[in-house]
C-alpha positions as CSV (number, residue, x, y, z in Angstrom):
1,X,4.3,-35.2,6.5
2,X,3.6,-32.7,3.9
3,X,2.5,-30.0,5.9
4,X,0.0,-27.0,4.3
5,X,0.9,-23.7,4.9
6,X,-1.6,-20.9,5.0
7,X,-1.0,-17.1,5.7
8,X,-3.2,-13.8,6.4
9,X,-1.7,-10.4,5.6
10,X,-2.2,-6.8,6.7
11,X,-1.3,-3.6,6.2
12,X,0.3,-2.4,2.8
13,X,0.7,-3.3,-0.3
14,X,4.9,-3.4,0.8
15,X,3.9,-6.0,3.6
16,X,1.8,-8.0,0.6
17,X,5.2,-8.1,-1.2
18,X,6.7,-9.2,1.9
19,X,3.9,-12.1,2.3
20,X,4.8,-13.1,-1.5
21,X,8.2,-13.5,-1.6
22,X,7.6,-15.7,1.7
23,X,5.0,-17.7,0.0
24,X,7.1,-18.4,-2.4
25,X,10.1,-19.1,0.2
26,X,7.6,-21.7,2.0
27,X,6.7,-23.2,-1.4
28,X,10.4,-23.8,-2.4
29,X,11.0,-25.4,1.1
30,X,8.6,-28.0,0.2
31,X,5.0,-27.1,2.2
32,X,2.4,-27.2,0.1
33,X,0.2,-23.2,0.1
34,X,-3.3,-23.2,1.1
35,X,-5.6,-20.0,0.3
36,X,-8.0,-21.1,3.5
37,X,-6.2,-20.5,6.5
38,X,-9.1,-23.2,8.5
39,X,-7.4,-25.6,6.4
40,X,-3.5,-25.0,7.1
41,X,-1.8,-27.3,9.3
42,X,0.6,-24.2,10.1
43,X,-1.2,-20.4,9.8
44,X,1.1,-17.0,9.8
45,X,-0.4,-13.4,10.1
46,X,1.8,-11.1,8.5
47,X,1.1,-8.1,10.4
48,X,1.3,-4.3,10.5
49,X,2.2,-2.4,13.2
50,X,2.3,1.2,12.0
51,X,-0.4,3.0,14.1
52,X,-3.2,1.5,16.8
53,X,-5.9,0.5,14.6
54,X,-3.3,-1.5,12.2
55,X,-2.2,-3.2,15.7
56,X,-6.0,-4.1,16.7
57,X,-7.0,-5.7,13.8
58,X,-3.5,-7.5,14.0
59,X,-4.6,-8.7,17.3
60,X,-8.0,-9.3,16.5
61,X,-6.9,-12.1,13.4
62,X,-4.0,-13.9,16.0
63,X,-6.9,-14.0,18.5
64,X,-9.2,-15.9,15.4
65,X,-6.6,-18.6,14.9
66,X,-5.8,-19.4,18.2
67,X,-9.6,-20.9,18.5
68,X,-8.8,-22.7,16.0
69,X,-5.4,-24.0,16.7
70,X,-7.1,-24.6,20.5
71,X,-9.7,-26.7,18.1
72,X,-7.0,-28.4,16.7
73,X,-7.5,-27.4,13.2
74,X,-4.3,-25.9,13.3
75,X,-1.1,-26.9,14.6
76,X,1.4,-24.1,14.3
77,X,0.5,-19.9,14.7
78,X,3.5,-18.0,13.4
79,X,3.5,-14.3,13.4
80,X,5.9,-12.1,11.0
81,X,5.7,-8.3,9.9
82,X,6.0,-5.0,11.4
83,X,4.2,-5.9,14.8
84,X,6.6,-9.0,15.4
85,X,9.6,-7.0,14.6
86,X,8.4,-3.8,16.6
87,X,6.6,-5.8,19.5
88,X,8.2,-9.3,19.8
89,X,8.6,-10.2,23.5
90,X,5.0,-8.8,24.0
91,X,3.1,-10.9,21.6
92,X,4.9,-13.6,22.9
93,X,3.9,-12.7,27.0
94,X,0.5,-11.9,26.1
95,X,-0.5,-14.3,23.1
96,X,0.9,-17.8,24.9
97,X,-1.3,-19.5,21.9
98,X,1.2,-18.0,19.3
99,X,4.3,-20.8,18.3
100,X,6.3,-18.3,16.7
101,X,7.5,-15.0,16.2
102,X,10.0,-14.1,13.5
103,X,10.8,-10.4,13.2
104,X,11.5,-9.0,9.7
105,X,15.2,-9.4,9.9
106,X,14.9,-13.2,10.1
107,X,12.1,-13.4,7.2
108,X,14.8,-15.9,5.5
109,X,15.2,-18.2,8.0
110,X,11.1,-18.5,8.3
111,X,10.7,-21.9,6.1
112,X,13.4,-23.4,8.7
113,X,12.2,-22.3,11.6
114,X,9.0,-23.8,11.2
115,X,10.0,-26.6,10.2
116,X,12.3,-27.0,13.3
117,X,9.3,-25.8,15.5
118,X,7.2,-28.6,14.1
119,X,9.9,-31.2,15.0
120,X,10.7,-29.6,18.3
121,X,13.9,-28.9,17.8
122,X,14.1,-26.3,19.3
123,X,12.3,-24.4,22.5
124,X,12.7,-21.2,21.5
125,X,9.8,-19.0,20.2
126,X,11.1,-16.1,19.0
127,X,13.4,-14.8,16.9
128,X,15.1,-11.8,15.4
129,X,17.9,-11.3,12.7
130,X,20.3,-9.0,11.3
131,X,20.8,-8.4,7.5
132,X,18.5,-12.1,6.5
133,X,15.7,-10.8,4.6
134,X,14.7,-12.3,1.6
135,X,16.1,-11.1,-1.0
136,X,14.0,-8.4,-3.2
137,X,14.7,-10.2,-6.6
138,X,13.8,-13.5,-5.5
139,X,10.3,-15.4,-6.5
140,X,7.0,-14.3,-5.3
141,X,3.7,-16.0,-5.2
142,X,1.7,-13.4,-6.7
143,X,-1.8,-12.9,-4.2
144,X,-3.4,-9.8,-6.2
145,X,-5.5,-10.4,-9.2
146,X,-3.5,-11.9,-11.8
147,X,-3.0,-8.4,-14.1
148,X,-1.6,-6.3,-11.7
149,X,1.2,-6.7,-9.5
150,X,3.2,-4.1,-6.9
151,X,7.1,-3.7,-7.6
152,X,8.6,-2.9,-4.6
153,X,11.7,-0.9,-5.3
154,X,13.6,0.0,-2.0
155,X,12.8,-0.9,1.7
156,X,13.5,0.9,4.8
157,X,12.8,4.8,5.1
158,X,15.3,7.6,6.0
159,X,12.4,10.2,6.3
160,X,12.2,10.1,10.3
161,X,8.7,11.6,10.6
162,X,8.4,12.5,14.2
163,X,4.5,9.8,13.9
164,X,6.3,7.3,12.4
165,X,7.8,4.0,13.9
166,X,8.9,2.7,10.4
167,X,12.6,3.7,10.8
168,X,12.7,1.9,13.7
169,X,10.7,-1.1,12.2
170,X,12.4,-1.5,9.0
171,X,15.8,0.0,9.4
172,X,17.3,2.3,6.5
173,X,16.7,3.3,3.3
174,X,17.8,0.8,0.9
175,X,17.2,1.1,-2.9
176,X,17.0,-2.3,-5.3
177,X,19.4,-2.5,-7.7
178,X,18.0,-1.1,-11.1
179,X,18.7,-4.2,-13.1
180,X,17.1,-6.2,-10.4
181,X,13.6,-4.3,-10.3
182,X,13.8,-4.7,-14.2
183,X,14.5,-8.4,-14.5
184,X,11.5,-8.4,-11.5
185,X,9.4,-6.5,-14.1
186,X,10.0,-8.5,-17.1
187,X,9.2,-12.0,-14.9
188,X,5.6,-10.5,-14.0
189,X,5.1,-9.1,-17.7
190,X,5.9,-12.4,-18.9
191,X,3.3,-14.0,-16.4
192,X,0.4,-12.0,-17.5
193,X,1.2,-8.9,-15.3
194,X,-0.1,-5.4,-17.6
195,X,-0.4,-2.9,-14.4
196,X,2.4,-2.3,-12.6
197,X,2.2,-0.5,-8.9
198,X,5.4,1.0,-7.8
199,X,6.2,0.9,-4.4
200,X,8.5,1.9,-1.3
201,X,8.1,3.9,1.8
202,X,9.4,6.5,-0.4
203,X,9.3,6.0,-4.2
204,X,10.9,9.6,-4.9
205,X,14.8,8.6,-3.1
206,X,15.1,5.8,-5.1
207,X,18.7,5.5,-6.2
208,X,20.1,8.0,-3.7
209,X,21.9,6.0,-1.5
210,X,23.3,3.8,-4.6
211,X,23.8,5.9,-7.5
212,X,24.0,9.4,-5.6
213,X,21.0,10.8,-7.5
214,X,17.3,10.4,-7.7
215,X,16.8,7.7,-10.2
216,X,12.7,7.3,-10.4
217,X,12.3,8.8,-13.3
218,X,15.2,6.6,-15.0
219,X,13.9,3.5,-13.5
220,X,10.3,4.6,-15.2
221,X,11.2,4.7,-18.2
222,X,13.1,1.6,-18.4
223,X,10.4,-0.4,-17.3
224,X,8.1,1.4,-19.9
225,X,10.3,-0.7,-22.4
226,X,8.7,-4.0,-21.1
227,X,6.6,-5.7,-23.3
228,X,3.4,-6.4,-22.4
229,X,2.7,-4.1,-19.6
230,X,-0.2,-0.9,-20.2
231,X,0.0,0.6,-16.9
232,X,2.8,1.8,-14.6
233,X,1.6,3.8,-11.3
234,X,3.5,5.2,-8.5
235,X,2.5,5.8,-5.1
236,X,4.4,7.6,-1.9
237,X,6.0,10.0,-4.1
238,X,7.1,13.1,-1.3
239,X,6.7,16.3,-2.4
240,X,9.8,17.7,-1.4
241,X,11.5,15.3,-4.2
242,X,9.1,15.2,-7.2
243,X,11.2,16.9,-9.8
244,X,10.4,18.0,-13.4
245,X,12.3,14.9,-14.7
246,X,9.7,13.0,-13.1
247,X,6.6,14.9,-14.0
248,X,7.9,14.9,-17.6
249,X,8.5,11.3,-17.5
250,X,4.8,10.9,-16.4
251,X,3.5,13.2,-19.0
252,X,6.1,11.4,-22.2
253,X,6.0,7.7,-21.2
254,X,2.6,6.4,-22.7
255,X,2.5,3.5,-20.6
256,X,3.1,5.6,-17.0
257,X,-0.6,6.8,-16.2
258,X,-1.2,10.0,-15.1
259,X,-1.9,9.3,-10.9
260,X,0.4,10.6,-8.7
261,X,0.0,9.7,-4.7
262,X,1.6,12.7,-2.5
263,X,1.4,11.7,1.3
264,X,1.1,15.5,2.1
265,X,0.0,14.9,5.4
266,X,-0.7,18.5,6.7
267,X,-0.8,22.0,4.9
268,X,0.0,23.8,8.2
269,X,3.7,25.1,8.3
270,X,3.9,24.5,11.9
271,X,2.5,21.5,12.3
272,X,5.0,20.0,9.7
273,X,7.8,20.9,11.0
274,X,6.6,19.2,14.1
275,X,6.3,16.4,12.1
276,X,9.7,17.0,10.5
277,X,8.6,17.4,7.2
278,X,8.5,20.5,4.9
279,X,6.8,22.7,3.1
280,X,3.7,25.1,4.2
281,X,0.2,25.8,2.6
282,X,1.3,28.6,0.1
283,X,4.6,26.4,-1.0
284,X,2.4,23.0,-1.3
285,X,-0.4,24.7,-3.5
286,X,2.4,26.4,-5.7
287,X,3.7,22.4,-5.9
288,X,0.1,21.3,-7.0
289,X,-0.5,23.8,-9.3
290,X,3.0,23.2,-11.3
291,X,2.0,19.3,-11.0
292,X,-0.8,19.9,-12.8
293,X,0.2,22.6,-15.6
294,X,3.2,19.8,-16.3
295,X,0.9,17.3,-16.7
296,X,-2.4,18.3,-17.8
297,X,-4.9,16.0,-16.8
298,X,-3.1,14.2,-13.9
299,X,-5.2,12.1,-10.9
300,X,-3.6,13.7,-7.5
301,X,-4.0,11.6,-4.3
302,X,-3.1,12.6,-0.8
303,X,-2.8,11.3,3.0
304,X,-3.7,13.6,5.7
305,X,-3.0,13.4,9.6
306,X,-4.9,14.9,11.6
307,X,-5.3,15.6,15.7
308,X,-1.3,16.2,15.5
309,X,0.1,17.2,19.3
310,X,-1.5,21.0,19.3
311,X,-3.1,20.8,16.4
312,X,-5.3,23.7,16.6
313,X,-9.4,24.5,15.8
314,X,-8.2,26.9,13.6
315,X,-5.2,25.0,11.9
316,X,-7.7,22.1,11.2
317,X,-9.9,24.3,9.4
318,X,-7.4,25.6,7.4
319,X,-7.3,22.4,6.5
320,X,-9.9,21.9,5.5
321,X,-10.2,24.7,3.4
322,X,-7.1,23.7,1.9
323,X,-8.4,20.5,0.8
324,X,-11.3,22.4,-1.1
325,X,-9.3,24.8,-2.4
326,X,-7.0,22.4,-3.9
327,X,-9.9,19.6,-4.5
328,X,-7.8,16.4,-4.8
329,X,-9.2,14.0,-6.8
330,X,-8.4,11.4,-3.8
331,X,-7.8,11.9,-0.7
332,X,-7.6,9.3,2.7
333,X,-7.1,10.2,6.1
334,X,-5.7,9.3,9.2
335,X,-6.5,9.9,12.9
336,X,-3.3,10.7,14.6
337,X,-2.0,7.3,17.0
338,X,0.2,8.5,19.6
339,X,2.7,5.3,18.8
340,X,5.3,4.5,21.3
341,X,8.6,4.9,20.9
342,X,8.0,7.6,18.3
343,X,9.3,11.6,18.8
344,X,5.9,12.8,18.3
345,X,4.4,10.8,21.5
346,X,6.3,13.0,24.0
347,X,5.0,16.4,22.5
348,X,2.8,18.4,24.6
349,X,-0.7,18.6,23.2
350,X,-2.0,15.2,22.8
351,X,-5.3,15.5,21.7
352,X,-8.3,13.4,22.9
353,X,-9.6,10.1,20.5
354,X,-13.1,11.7,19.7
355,X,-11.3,14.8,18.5
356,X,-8.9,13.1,16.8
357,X,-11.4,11.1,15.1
358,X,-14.1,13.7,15.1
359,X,-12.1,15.4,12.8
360,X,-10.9,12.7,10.6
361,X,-14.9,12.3,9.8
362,X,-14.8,16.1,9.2
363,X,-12.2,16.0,6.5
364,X,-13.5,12.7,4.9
365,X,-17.0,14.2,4.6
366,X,-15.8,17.6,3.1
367,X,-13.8,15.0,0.5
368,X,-16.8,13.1,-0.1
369,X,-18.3,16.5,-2.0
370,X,-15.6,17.0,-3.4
371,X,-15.3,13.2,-5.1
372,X,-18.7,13.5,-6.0
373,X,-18.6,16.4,-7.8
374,X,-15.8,15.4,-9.9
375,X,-17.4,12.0,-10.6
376,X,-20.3,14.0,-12.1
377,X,-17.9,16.2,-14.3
378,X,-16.9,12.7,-15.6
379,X,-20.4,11.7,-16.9
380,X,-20.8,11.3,-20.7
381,X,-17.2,10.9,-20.9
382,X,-15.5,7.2,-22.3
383,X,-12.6,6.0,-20.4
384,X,-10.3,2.8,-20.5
385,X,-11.6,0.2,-18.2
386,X,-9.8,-2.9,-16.5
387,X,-12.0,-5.5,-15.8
388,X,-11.7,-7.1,-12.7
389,X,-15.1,-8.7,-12.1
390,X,-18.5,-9.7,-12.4
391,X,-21.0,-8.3,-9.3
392,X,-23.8,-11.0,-9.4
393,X,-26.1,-8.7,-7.4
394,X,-25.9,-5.9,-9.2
395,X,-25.4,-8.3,-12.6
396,X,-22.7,-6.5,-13.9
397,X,-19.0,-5.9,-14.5
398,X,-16.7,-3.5,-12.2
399,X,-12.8,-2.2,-12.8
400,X,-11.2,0.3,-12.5
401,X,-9.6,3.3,-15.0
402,X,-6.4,4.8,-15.0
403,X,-7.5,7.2,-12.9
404,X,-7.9,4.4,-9.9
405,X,-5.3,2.3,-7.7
406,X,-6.3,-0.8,-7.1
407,X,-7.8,-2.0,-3.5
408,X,-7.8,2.2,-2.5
409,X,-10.0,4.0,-4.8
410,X,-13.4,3.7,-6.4
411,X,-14.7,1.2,-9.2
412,X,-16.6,1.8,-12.6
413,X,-19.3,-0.9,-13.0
414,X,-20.6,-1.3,-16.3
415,X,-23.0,-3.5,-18.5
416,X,-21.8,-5.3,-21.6
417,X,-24.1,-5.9,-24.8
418,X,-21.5,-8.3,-26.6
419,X,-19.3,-11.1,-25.7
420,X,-18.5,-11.5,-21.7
421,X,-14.7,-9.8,-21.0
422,X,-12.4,-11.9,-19.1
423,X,-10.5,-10.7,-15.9
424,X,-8.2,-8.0,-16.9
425,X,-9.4,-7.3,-20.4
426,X,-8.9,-3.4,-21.3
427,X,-13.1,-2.1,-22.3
428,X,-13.5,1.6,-23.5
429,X,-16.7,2.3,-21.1
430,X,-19.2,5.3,-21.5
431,X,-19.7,6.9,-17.7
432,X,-23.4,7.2,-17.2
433,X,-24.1,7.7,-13.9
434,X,-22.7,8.2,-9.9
435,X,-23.1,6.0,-7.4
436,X,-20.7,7.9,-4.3
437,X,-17.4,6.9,-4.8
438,X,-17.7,5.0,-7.8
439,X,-19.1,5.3,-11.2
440,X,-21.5,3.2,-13.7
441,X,-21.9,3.4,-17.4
442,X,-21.9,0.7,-19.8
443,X,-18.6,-1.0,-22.2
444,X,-18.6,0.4,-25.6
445,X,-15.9,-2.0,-27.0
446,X,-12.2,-3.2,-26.3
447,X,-9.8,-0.4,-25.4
448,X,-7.3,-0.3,-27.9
């Protein structure tokens, strides 16, 4: 029987890189892919496990499926991702409806093992490897809109951030070979793919632990020497490790826009270092302010924690004041999880959920004037627009500029007076007005 295969994925745009390559892994085996997971004989949920909320909605989808499999629309519920690798024996003593779990480690043996489930060949429900991931350079079956695409250069992190459970999850650092990532590049170019999104759980030790140096900036610029692509973004770029090469590189290569995510988490000295990261509010704003006098002009996006073990009143609203001070162009924010496992889970100070996310609210809203008031300094001005499309109620076009990452900031929406654009045509587009996060104006003709 030629079973369909259908898949949900959470979490981050690594994880969707993840869920491609095993697409693609599913496809080679011979199951035919299926966008609509009601329809799929066998469903996986790629998960993420990185902090509670992540795990809930995890949960939540698993839960969705299982009526349905207890229907008997489906006939197979696999789970893969950070929450099978981290949490394997629970899913499978609390989630009886689930077939299959297959940690990260065993993401290449997936395509077997269901097949071998299907059959009944074997009993067993769960399974973990060692060293059997897919490989990096392998195919993918691209999910984002067809113009864009993320590049995942390394896996695994080294950082050990007292919060974080990714060490544990996905093991060590481990950089792509440069050639690999390039040949990766070209493939996507040569499908259609103009924006690139770099990616890894830390973009800025890429090449450390195989060519004994930092070797972003290197990388960069060799895949600005692909035909075809227009935009090359990087996000989770530390900012203990962004060096002049790099800012230089961003500010030279045409092609590498000028957007910079730096997960800064905190400003507070003492509170990073309980997080065991660097750095302090004087050394971070000296950081931000050489950023932006190497590149003039350059979007600055941040990640902050907040309701840290003895986090204080007073360090929170130094905080916040930070965050005006500095006025990031974007900003996101988390709500501390106290995740199992993790160093920072056994600190004294564990501060209640509504304060924790009291204060996450607090920061968000403080960003919120800040967004809007640089939205309304960008009025009147024209900007290069990807189209990535049409909003029948509002009966118009939306993209995005340089100036946004796709699926995480804001959208322009725009009119058109001439002929229709077609997804991920380049417009020049007048801003005109704000609308919160995002922006409208109207297409004044195609971006050169």
């Amino acid at each position: 029987m030629n079973y369909k295969v259908g898949m949900v994925s959470l979490g981050c745009p690594k994880n969707q890189v993840d869920a491609e390559m095993l697409l693609f892994a599913l496809q080679q085996y011979g199951y035919t892919l299926t966008g609509d997971a009601a329809m799929a004989d066998v469903v996986i949920v790629n998960t993420c496990g990185f902090i509670a909320s992540a795990k809930e909605e995890a949960i939540e989808n698993i839960l969705e499926l299982a009526a349905l499999k207890k229907e008997g629309k489906i006939k197979l519920l696999c789970v893969t991702g950070c929450l099978a690798e981290r949490y394997r024996d629970q899913l499978l003593a609390e989630l009886p409806e689930v077939d299959l779990v297959v940690g990260i480690g065993a993401n290449a043996r997936l395509p077997e093992l269901i097949d071998e489930t299907l059959a009944k060949k074997h009993t067993e429900k769960l399974f973990a490897g060692e060293k059997t991931e897919l490989p990096l350079n392998g195919g993918r079956v691209q999910t984002t809109l067809p113009f864009y695409a993320y590049l995942k250069i390394a896996e695994g992190c080294d950082n050990h951030c007292t919060y974080c459970a990714i060490p544990s999850i996905r093991g060590r650092f481990r950089s792509r070979k440069m050639e690999d990532i390039i040949a990766e590049a070209k493939r996507l170019a040569a499908e259609g793919v103009t924006e690139l999104v770099v990616v890894a759980q830390d973009t800025t030790r890429y090449g450390e632990d195989l060519y004994g140096h930092a070797a972003l900036p290197e990388l960069l610029r060799r895949l600005c020497e692909i035909e075809g692509l227009r935009w090359i973004r990087t996000l989770y770029t530390y900012p203990e490790r962004i060096t002049d090469e790099l800012l230089d590189a961003i500010r030279e290569e045409e092609k590498l826009v000028h957007y910079l995510d730096i997960p800064i988490q905190h400003c507070d000295g003492e509170i990073l270092k309980r997080m065991n990261r660097r750095g302090d509010r004087a050394s971070l704003t000296a950081l931000i302010s050489h950023i932006r006098e190497r590149v003039p002009g350059i979007v600055l996006r941040t990640t902050m924690l907040v309701g840290f073990p003895g986090e204080s009143e007073e360090q929170f609203a130094d905080l916040c004041d930070f965050v005006r001070e500095i006025g990031f162009d974007r900003l996101g924010c988390f709500a501390y999880s106290q995740e199992e496992g993790t160093p920072a889970a056994a600190l004294d100070g564990q501060l209640p959920d509504e304060v924790k996310e009291r204060r996450a609210e607090l920061l968000m809203e403080t960003q919120a004037d800040i967004m809007i008031a640089k939205n309304e300094e960008r009025v009147g001005q024209e900007v290069t627009v990807i189209t990535e499309g049409f909003d029948r109620y509002a009966e118009c076009f939306f993209g995005r500029s340089e100036a946004d990452a796709p699926e995480i900031d804001g959208k322009i929406f725009f009119t058109v007076s001439g002929e229709r654009p077609r997804l991920g045509d380049y417009l020049t587009v007048r801003l005109e007005e704000v609308m919160d996060y995002d922006l409208i104006g109207s297409a004044v003709e195609e971006a050169k």
